[in-house]
C-alpha positions, 0 to 999 in steps of 0.5 A, spaced: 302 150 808 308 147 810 313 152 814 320 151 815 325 154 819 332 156 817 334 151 822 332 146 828 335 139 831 334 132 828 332 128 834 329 121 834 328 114 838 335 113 841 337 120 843 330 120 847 332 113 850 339 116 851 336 121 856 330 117 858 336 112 861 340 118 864 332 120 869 331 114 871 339 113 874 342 116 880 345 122 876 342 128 874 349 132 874 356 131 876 356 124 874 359 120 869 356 121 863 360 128 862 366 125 862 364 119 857 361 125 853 368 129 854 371 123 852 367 121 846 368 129 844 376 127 844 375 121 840 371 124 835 376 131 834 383 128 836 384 133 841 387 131 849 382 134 852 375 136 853 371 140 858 363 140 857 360 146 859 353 149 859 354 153 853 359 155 848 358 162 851 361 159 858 367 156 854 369 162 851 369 165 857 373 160 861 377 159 854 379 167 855 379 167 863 384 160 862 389 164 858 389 170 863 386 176 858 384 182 862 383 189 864 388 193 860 389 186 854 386 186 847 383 180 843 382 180 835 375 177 833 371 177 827 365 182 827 361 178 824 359 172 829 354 172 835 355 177 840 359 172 845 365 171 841 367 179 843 363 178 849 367 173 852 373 179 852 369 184 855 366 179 861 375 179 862 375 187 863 379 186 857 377 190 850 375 187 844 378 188 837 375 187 831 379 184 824 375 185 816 373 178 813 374 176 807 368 177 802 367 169 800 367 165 806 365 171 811 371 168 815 376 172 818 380 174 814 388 173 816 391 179 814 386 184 816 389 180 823 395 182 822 394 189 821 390 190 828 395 187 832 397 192 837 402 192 843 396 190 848 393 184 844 393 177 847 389 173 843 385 171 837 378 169 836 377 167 829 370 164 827 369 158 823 363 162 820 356 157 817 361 151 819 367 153 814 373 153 818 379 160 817 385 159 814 388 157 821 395 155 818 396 163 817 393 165 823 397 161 828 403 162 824 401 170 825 398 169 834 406 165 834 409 171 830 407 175 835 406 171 842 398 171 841 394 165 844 389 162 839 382 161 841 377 158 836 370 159 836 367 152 832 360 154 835 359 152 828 364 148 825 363 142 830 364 136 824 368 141 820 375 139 817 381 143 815 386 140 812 385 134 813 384 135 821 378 135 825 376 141 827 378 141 834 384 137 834 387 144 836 392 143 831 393 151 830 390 153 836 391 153 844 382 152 845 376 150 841 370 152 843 363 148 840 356 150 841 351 145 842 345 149 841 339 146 838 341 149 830 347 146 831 349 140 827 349 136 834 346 137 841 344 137 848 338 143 849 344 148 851 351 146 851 358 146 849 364 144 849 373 146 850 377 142 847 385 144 848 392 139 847 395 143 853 394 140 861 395 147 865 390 149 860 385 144 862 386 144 870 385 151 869 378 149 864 376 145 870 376 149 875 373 155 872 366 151 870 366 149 877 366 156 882 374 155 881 375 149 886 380 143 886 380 137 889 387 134 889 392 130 893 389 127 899 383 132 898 381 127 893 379 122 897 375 126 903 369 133 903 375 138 901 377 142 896 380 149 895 377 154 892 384 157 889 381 162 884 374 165 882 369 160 878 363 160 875 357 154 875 358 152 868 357 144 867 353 141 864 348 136 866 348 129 865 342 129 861 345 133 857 351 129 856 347 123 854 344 127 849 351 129 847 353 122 847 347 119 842 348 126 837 355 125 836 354 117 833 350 120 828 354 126 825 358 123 820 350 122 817 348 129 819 355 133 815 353 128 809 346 130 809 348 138 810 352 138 804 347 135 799 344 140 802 349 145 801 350 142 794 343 142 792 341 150 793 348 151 790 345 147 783 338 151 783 339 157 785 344 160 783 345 165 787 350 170 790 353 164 796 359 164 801 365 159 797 368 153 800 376 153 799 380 148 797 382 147 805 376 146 807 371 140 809 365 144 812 360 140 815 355 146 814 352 149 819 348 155 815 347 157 808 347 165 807 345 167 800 345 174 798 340 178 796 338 186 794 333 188 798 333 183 803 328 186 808 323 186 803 325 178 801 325 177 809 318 178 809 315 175 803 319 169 805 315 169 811 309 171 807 310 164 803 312 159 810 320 161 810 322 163 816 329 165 815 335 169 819 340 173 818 347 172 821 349 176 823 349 184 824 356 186 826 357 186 832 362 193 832 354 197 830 352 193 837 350 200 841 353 197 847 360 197 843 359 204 842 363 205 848 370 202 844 369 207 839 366 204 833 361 205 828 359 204 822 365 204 817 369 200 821 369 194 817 366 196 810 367 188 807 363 185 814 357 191 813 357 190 805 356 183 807 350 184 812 346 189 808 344 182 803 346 176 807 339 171 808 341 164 812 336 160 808 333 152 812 339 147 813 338 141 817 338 134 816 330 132 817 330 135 810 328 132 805 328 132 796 320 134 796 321 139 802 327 142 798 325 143 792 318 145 794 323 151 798 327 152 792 320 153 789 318 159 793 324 162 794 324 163 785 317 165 786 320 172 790 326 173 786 
């Protein structure tokens, strides 16, 4: 019997010749792929800068540090997410808050920010949730109105339009963070990406990923450099890159497969499923579908071949973030969607014959 995953990386001859050519040169790291990858990232979303990290996890962090958040400073996020978007907050020192989603895109959902901002709040993480992107226009206008940075976690939204813009293009934001794990629309293994329009915040990315170093003025040109501010080892490799490189040629082709995807299940299942707004151009990253006993239909997909996922347990019933007071309740709209959401397989190697043979067994659960 066939298995299919609810998600996995599109690999072929001309990713592996990319990283094939980068093994036998004479970088592995810090060379110039990385700023060819950086600048096709650039190009891609319209933004001025980018810096490639090893994760998105790191670019949250360096996204966070960058904007000086810290012990005493609140940050606004979504409760469904992974856990890094409020990880990223705590690795500051500063304390992670949470706003309410909106039920038909499980995005974050403006006005619920706008009640929890306090007089300790510095920023906001919205998250492009499955690939759609927030309403970024009312949240930017709400974190100006308030003096609050915008940092966008796009882990899932790299390919994905809002009104028109690139996701990335921080149009609406101070940083974009992109993730390029292998379920994600493009990727380098591990890896990610911030894009920003602001140079003061790019000097700081740079030196961040890399142990907080600078080589400025005559220091370019000789061994030296100044550890100015405590930094981390967060680059990419160039493999990596060269990876990256290779992928992002092939993304308008992977967002049109995604979505004749998305389209599809739309069409013969019917079921309960998250909305596209009209502002939205999603290169979809998931598809959740809504089911009632949805432990029983996790096991019987297993049963039939179907390894699917949840996305997410909501990140304020985490037992670590016990410590900030929350429990369940918080967040009745993120929890009522978590007890029936399922992701469902979604990647661009699928095929008509393998959809509707998945499509076939999902009727046979229901």
């Amino acid at each position: 019997m066939q298995k299919y995953n609810y998600g996995r990386q599109s690999i072929d001859n001309d990713d592996i010749d990319a990283v094939l050519s980068v093994l036998k040169s004479d970088y592995l790291t810090c060379g110039p792929k990385i700023k060819e990858f950086e600048n096709a990232v650039c190009q891609y979303t319209g933004a001025k800068y980018c810096v490639a990290v090893s994760n998105a996890t790191a670019g949250l962090h360096i996204a966070a540090l960058a904007i000086g958040l810290r012990p005493g400073d609140e940050a606004i996020t979504s409760p469904i997410t992974f856990l890094s978007s409020a990880n990223c907050m705590c690795f500051t020192g500063a304390t992670p808050t949470f706003a309410d989603i909106d039920e038909q895109t499980a995005n974050i959902d403006p006005e619920e920010i706008r009640r929890k901002i306090t007089s300790k709040t510095k920023a906001v993480i919205p998250v492009h949730f499955a690939g759609q992107s927030c309403d970024m226009a009312k949240i930017y206008d709400i974190a100006k109105q308030n003096n609050l940075f915008v940092i966008e976690d796009a882990a899932h939204a790299i390919g994905s339009e809002y009104k028109g813009d690139k996701v990335g293009s921080c149009r609406y934001s101070d940083m974009t963070v992109f993730s390029f794990h292998p379920v994600k629309t493009i990727t380098t293994g591990e890896g990610g990406a911030v894009t920003t329009n602001s140079k003061e915040l790019y000097d700081k990315l740079c030196a961040l990923r890399a142990h907080g170093t600078h080589k400025d003025g005559e220091m370019q040109n000789t061994w030296e450099y100044e550890m100015r501010e405590l930094g981390y080892n967060y680059r990419m490799t160039e493999m990596q890159a060269a990876l990256g490189i290779s992928q992002l040629k092939k993304i308008d082709k992977f967002k049109k497969r995604r979505r004749e995807i998305v389209a599809f299940y739309n069409k013969e299942l019917r079921l309960p499923h998250l909305i596209e707004k009209d502002f939205s151009d999603a290169c979809f990253h998931l598809y959740p579908i809504l089911v009632e006993n949805r432990r029983d239909f996790y096991f019987k997909a297993k049963e039939k071949g179907l390894n699917l996922q949840v996305h997410y347990i909501p990140v304020h019933t985490q037992p670590y973030y016990a410590r900030f007071g929350y429990k369940k309740g918080d967040y009745p709209k993120a929890e009522a969607y978590y007890e029936k959401c399922i992701s469902l397989p979604l990647y661009p190697s699928l095929t008509d014959e393998d959809l509707m043979e998945i499509v076939r067994r999902i009727k046979d659960i229901l």
